[in-house]
DRENDREN-296166 format. One line per 4 residues: number of its first residue (from 1); their letters; for each residue x, y, z of C-alpha. Coordinates in pm, 1 decimal, padded with zeros to 6 digits, always signed. Layout:
N
NUM	a	X Y Z; ...
end
This chain:
468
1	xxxx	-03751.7 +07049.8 +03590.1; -04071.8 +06863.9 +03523.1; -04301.9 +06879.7 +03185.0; -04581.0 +06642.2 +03234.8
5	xxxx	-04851.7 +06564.2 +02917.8; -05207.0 +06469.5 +02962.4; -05513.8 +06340.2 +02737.4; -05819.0 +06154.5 +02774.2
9	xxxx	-05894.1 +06097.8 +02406.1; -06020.4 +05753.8 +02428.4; -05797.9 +05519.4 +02385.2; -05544.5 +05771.6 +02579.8
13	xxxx	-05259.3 +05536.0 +02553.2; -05217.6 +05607.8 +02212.4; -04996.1 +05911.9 +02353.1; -04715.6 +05657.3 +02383.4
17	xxxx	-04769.0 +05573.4 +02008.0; -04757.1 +06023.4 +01918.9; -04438.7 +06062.6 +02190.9; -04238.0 +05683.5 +02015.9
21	xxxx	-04206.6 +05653.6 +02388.9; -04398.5 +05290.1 +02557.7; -04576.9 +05368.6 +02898.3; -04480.1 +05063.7 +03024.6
25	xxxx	-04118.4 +05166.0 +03017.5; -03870.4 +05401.5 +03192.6; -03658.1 +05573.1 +02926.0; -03406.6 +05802.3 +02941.8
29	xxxx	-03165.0 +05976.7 +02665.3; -02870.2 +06190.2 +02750.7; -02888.8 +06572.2 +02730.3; -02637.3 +06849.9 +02714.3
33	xxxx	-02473.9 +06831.6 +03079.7; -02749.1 +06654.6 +03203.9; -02990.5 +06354.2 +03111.8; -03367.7 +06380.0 +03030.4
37	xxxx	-03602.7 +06082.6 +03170.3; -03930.7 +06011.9 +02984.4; -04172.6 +05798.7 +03198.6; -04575.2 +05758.5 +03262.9
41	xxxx	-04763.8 +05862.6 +03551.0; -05085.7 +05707.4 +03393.9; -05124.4 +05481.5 +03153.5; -05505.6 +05380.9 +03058.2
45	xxxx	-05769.8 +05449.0 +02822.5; -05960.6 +05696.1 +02945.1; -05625.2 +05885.6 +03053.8; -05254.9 +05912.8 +03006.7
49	xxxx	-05042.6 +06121.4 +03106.7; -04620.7 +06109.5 +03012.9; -04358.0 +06300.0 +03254.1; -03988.7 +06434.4 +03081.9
53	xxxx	-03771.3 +06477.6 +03390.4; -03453.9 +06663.9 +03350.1; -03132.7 +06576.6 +03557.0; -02881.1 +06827.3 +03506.2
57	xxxx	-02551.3 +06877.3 +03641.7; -02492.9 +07187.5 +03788.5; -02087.4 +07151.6 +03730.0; -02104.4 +07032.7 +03400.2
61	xxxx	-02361.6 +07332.0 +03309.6; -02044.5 +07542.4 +03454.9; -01780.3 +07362.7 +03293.6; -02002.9 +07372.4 +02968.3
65	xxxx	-02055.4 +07617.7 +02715.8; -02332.6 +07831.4 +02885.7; -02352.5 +08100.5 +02634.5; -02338.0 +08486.3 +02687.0
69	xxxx	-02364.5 +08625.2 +03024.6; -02696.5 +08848.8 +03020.8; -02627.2 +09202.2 +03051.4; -02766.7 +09227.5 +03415.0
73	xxxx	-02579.9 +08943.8 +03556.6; -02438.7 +08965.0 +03867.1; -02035.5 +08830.0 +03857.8; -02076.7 +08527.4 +04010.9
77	xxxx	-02398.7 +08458.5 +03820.1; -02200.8 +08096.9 +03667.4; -02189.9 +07962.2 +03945.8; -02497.5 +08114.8 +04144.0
81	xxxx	-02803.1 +08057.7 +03921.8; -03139.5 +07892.3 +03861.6; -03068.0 +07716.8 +03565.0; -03002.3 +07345.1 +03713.2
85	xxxx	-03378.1 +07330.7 +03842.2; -03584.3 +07512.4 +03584.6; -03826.8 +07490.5 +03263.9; -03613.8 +07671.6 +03061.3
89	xxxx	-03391.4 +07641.8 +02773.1; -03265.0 +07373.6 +02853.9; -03611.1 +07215.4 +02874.2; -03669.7 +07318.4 +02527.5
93	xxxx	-03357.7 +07115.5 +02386.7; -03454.7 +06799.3 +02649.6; -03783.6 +06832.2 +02414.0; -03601.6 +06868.1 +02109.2
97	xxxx	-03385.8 +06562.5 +02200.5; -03663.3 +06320.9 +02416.2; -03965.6 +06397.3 +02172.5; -03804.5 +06479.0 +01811.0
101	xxxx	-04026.5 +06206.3 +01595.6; -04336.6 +06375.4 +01723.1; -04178.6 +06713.6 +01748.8; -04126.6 +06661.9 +01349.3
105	xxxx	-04441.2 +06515.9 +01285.7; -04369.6 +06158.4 +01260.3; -04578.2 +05863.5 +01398.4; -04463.4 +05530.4 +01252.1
109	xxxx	-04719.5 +05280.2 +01399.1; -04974.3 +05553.1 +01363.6; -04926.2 +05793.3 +01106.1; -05293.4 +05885.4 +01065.4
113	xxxx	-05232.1 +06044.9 +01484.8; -04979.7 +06322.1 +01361.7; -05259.8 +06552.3 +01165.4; -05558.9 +06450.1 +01481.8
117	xxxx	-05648.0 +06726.7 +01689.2; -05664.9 +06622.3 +02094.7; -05779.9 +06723.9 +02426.3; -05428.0 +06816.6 +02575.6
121	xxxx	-05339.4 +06953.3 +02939.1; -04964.7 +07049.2 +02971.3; -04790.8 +07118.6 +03342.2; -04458.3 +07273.3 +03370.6
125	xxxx	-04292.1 +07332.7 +03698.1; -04133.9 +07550.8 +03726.7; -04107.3 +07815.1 +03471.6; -03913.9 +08183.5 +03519.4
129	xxxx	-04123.7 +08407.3 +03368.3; -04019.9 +08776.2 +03300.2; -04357.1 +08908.4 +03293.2; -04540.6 +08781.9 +03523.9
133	xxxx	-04917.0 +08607.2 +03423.9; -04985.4 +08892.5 +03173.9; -04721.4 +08749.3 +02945.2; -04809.3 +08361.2 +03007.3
137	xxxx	-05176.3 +08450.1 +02892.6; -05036.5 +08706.0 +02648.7; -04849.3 +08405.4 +02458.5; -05055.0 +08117.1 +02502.0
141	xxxx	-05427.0 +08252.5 +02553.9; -05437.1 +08314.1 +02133.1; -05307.9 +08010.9 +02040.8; -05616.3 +07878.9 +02209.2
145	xxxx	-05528.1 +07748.9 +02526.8; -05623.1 +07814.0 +02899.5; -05364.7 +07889.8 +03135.4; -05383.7 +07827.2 +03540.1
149	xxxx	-05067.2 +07963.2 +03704.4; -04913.1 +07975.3 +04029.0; -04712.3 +08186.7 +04176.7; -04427.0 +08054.1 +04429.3
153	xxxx	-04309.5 +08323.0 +04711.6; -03898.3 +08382.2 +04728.3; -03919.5 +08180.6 +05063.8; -04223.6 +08054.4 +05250.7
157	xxxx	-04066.4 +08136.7 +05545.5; -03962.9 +08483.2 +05493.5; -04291.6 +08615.5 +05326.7; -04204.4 +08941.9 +05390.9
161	xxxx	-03972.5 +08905.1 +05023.4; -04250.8 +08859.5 +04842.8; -04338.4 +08696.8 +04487.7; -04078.6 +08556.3 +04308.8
165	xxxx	-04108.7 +08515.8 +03929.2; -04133.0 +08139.6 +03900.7; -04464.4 +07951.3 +03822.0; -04589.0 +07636.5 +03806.4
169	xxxx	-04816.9 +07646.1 +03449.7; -05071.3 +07470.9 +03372.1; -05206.5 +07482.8 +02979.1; -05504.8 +07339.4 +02854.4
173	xxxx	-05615.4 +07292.3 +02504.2; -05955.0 +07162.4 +02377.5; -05811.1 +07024.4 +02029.4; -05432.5 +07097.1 +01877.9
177	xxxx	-05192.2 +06861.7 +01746.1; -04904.4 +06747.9 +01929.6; -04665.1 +06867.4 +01701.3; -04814.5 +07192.8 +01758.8
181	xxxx	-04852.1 +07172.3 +02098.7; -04473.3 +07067.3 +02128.6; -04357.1 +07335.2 +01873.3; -04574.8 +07619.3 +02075.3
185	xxxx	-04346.6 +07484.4 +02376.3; -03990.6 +07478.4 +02211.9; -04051.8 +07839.6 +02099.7; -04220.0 +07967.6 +02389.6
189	xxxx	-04032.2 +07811.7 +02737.9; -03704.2 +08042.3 +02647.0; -03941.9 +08347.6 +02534.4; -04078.8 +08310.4 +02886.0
193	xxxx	-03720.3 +08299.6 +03072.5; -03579.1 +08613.1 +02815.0; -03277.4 +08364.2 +02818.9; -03092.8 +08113.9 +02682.2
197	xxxx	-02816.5 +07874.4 +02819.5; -02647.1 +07895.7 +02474.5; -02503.1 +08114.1 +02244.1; -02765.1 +08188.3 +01932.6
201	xxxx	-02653.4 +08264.1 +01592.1; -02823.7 +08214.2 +01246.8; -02885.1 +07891.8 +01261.6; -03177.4 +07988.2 +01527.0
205	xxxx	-03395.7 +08235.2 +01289.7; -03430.3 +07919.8 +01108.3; -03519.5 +07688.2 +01385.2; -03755.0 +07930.5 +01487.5
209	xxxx	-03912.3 +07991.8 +01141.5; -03943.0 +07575.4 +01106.8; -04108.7 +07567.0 +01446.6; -04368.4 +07837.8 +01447.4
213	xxxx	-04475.2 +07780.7 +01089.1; -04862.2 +07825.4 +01071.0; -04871.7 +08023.5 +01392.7; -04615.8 +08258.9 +01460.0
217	xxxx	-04672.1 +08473.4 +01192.2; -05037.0 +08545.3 +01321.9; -04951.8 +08558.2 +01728.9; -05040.0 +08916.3 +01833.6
221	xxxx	-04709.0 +08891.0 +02044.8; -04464.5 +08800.2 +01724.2; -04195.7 +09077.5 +01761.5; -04185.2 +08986.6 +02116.3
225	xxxx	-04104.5 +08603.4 +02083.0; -03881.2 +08706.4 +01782.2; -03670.5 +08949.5 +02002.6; -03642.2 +08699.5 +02273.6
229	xxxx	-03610.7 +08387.0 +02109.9; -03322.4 +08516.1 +01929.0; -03173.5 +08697.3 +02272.6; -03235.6 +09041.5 +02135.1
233	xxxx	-03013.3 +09028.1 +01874.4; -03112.3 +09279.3 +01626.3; -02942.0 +09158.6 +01293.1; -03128.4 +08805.3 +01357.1
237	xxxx	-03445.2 +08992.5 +01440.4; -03461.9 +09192.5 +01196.8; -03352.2 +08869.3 +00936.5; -03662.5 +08637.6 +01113.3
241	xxxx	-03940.4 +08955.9 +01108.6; -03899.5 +09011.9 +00742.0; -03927.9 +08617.6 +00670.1; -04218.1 +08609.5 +00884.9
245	xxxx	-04369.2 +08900.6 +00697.0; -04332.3 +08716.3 +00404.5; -04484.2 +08422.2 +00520.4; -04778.6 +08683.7 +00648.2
249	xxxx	-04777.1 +08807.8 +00298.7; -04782.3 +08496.7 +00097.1; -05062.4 +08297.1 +00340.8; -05315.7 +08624.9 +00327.8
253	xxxx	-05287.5 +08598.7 -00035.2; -05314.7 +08238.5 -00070.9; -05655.4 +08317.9 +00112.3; -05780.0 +08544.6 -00107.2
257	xxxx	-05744.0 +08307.2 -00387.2; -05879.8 +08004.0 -00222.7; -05541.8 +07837.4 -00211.1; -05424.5 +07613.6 +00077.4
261	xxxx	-05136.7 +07819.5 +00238.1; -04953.2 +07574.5 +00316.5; -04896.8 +07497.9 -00035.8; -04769.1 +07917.1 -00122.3
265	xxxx	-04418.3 +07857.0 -00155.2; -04160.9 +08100.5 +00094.9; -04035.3 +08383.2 -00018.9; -03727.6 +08526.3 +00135.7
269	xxxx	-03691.7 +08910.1 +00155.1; -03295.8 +08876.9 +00019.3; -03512.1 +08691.5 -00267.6; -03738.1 +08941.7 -00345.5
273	xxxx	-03446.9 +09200.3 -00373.0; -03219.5 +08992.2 -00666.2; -03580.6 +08884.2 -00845.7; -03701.8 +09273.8 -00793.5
277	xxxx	-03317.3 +09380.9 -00964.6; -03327.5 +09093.1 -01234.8; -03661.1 +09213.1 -01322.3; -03540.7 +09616.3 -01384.4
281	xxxx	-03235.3 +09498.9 -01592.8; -03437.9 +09275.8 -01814.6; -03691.7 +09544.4 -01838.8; -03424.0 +09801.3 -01930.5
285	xxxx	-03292.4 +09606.1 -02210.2; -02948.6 +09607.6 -02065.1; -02719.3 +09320.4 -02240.8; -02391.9 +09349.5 -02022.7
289	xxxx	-02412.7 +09378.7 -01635.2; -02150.0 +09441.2 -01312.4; -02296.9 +09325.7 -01000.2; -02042.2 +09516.8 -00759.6
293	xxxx	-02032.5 +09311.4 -00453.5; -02174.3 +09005.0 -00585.1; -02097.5 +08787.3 -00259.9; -02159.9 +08409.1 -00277.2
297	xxxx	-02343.6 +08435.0 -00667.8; -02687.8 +08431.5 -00602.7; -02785.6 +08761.0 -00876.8; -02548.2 +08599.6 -01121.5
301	xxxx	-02715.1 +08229.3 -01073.2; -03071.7 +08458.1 -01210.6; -02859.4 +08647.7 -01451.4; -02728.0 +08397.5 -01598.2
305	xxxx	-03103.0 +08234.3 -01697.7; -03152.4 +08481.5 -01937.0; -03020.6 +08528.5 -02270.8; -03035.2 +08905.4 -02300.5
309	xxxx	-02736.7 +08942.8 -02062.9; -02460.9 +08858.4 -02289.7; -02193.5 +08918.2 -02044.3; -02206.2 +08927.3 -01665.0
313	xxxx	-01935.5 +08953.3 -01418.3; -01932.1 +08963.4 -01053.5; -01674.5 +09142.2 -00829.3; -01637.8 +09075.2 -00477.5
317	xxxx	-01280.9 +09189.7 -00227.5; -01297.0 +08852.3 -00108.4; -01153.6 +08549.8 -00276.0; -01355.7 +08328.8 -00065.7
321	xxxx	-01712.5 +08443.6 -00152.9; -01574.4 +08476.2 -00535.3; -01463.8 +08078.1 -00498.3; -01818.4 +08002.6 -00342.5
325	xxxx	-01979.0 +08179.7 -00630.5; -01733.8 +07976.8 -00866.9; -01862.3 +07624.0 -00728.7; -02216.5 +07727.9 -00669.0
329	xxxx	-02229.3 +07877.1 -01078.1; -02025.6 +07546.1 -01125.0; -01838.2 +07716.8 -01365.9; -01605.7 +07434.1 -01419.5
333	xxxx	-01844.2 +07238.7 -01548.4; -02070.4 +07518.5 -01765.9; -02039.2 +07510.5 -02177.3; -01806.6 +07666.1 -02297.9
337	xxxx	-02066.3 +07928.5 -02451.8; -02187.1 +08001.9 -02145.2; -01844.4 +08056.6 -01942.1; -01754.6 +08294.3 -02172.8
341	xxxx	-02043.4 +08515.4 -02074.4; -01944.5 +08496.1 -01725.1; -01643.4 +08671.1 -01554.6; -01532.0 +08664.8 -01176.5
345	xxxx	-01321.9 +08913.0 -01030.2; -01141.7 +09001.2 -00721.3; -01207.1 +09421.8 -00701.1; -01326.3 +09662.5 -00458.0
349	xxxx	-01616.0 +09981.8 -00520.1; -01303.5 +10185.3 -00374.8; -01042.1 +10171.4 -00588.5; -00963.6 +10207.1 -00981.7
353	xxxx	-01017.6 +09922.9 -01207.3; -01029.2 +09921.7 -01571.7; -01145.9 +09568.9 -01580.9; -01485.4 +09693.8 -01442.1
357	xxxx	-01515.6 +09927.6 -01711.9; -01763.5 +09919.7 -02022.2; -02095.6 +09750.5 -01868.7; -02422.7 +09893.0 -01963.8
361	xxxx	-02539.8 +09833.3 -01609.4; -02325.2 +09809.6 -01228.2; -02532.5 +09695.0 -00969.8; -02499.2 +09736.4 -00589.5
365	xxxx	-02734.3 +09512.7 -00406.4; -02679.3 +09591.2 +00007.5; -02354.3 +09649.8 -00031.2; -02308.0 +10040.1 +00020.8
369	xxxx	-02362.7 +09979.3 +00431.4; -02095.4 +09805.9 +00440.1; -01842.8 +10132.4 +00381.2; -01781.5 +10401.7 +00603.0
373	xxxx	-01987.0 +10707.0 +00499.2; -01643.0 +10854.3 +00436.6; -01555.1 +10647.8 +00172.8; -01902.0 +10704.3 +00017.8
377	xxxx	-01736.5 +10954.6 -00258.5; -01480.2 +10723.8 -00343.0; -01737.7 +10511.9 -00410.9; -01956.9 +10751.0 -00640.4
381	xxxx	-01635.4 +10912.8 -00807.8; -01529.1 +10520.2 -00964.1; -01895.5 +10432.6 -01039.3; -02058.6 +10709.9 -01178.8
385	xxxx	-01763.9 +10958.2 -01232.1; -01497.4 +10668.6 -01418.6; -01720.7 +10362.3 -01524.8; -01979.1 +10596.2 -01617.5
389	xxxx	-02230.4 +10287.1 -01706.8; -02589.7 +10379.7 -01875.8; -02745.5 +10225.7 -01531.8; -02686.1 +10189.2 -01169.2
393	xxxx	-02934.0 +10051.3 -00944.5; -02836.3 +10032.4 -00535.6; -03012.1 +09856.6 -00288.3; -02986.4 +09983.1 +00070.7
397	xxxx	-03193.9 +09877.0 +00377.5; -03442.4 +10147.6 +00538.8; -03353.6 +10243.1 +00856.9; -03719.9 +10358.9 +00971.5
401	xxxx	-03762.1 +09986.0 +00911.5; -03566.1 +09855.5 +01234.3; -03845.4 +10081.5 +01437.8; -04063.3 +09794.2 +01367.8
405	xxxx	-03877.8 +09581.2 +01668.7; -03656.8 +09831.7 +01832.7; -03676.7 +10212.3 +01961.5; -03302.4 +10250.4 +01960.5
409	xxxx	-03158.1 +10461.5 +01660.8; -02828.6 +10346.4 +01735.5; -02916.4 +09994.5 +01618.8; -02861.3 +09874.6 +01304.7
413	xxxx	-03005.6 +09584.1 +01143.1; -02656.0 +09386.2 +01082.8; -02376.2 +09410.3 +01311.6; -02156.5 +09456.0 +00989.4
417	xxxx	-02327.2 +09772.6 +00839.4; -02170.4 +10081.9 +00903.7; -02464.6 +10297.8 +00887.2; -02818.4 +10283.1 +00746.4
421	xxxx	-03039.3 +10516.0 +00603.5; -03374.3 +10663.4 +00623.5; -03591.8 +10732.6 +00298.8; -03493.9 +11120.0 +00358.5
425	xxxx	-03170.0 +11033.7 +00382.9; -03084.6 +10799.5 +00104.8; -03291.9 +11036.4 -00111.2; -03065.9 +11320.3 -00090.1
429	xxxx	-02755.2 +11108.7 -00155.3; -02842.8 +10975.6 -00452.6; -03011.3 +11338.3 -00565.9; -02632.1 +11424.3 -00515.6
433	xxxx	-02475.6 +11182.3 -00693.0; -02761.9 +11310.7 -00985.3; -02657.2 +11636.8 -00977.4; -02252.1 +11579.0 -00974.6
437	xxxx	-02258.9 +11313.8 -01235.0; -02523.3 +11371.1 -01464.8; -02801.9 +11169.8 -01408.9; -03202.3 +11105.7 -01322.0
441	xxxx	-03273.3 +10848.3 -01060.5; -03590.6 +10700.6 -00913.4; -03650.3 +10575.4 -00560.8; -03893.3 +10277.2 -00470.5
445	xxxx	-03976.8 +10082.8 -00186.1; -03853.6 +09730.3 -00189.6; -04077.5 +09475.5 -00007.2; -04429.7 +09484.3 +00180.1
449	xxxx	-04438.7 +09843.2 +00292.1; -04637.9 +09999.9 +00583.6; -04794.7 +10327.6 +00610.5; -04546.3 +10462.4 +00908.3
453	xxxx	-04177.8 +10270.7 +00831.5; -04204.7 +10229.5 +00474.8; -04090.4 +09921.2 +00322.6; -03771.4 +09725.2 +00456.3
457	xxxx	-03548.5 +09800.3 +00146.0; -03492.6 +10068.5 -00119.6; -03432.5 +10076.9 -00426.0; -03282.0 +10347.5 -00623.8
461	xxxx	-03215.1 +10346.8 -01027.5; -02976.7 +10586.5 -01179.4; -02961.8 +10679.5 -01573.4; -02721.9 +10846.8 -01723.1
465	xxxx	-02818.9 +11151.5 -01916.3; -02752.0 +11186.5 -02289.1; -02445.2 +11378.7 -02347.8; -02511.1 +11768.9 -02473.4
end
């Protein structure tokens, strides 16, 4: 596994300064199952060019945590594979590791480097691609660079097999940053593959989101990279697409207003959804409010800003998400005026408790997905039939949504939810729930929407009819 890195901005040497690695020297760090050796080819001032050389052990990759097998594998796949000699995830990590000052944007000797645009060539031999050229150009030709690629046969001597689908690439770039031109890479060497030699979980969708800041949101190709970055899980697809479209949302309008984008502030779609629910109570002149489900805190932390809600309790079946709310809140260390506005409770939507009774306002914020659909009219007889509140707004993902980055029905945007719901659909439950328990209810979209799926959330808000 080679990645080599090329300029001839004059003086070129001052690569060694952008990479924190000297061309005089051979260095070497150690890598997962493996070790990663950083040394210079060429080393003058017209050009310089810096090599990252990765030695990995093919029984330690065995021994090792290698992450899910993919669902083609064949059985003997750990043991038989490519991944000892090839650019791909594990390249990514060796440039995580080898390259992380410049990576994260940091040039000690030479600070003024990090922000400088430069002439760049980048070779990476060799690289599985699942896609062939199309996708190579289809990923790095709008991000401004040209590609040269070569295509090595299955055997030389048997040509008979044919193409296989490793390259040797080639990218050129007139003028990008290093940092960029590194992050591009991370991102992009696994996307290529469709693999990973590790398992991915949450903590990816925000490596990726740090790493394609300023670009991925734009790239024509952005539900592709998310899908495979994130090994086509759809509850961490579906998490990174709507931060992305946030992103999207918050640079296009820092545009229209003249406003450096980089300086709009992110706004996370779970965000959007407590601000959105904070903003109906207060506008609803509500004083006392239930948030049914109230996980870790995060409603009651906004709730709790504003005078007008003069008592607030969450509920929550588990006692660990109620003590996270307790520290986060740090209600051990709140006045004593304001504790006294502020209940926690262990409880469940399914069963009976008079404790929950007497609010002006229950709210459900993504937490009816979580039931079966069976226990659905359990659910509506102890909200709306025995706590009877004044108001009752519910939050519930759209399921026309997921079409955005996946044509499967079956999927569902967390691996948790027990179903989801399309506009239609939620629609008629709650005009149900309207007719059986005397009340109006309104039904709005909940985030950016588009003209085919909607918006990613809804947003439904029940009141009670006055008594005859």
């Amino acid at each position: 596994m080679l990645l080599t890195i090329s300029t001839n901005r004059f003086p070129a040497t001052d690569l060694g300064y952008m990479l924190h690695k000297h061309p005089a020297k051979w260095q070497s760090v150690s890598v997962k199952n493996g070790d990663a050796h950083i040394f210079y080819t060429e080393a003058t001032d017209t050009c310089c060019t810096c090599a990252l050389l990765l030695d990995i052990d093919p029984v330690a990759l065995v021994r090792g945590d290698a992450g899910a097998a993919a669902p083609d594998a064949f059985a003997l796949e750990q043991y038989v594979n490519d991944r000892p000699y090839v650019s791909a995830s594990l390249m990514s990590t060796a440039i995580a590791k080898a390259f992380s000052s410049a990576l994260n944007g940091k040039c000690k000797d030479k600070p003024e480097l990090v922000n400088e645009p430069l002439p760049l060539t980048i070779t990476l031999a060799v690289v599985p691609v699942k896609g062939g050229k199309e996708l190579l150009e289809n990923l790095f030709v709008p991000l401004g660079y040209q590609v040269e690629a070569t295509q090595h046969m299955l055997d030389e001597q048997f040509p008979v097999w044919g193409q296989s689908r490793y390259f040797t690439v080639t990218l050129t770039h007139a003028a990008v940053t290093l940092q960029t031109m590194l992050a591009h890479l991370y991102v992009l060497i696994p996307v290529m593959d469709n693999d990973k030699h590790y398992w991915v979980n949450s903590e990816e969708v925000q490596k990726l989101l740090d790493k394609g800041t300023g670009w991925l949101e734009q790239h024509p190709m952005k539900q592709l990279i998310v899908r495979r970055y994130l090994k086509h899980q759809t509850a961490l697809m579906s998490n990174a697409l709507d931060q992305l479209l946030q992103e999207e949302q918050a640079a296009t309008a820092a545009e229209t207003e003249g406003v450096v984008p980089e300086e709009v502030p992110k706004v996370r779609l779970h965000d959007v959804r407590l601000q959105t629910v904070c903003d109906r109570l207060l506008a609803l002149g509500v004083g006392t409010v239930l948030d049914m489900g109230c996980g870790e805190g995060k409603l009651l932390k906004l709730l709790m800003k504003h005078a007008q809600f003069t008592r607030i309790a969450g509920a929550d079946v588990s006692v660990r998400s109620l003590q996270i709310a307790a520290d986060k809140l740090k209600t051990d260390r709140m006045p004593e005026r304001q504790r006294n506005r502020l209940t926690l409770l262990q409880s469940s939507v399914t069963y009976r408790d008079r404790r929950l009774d007497g609010f002006e306002a229950v709210v459900l914020v993504e937490v009816i997905e979580h039931l079966e659909e069976s226990r659905l009219d359990t659910l509506q007889k102890n909200i709306f039939g025995s706590m009877a509140p004044a108001r009752v707004l519910i939050t519930t993902p759209n399921k026309e949504w997921n079409r955005r980055f996946t044509e499967d029905d079956t999927v569902m945007r967390h691996s948790d939810h027990r179903f989801e719901w399309t506009r239609a659909q939620f629609a008629a439950w709650c005009a149900g729930i309207c007719e059986t328990y005397g009340y109006t209810c309104s039904v709005e979209p909940l985030g950016q929407e588009e003209a085919q799926y909607g918006a990613p959330t809804q947003l439904a808000v029940f009141t009670q009819q006055p008594q005859n």
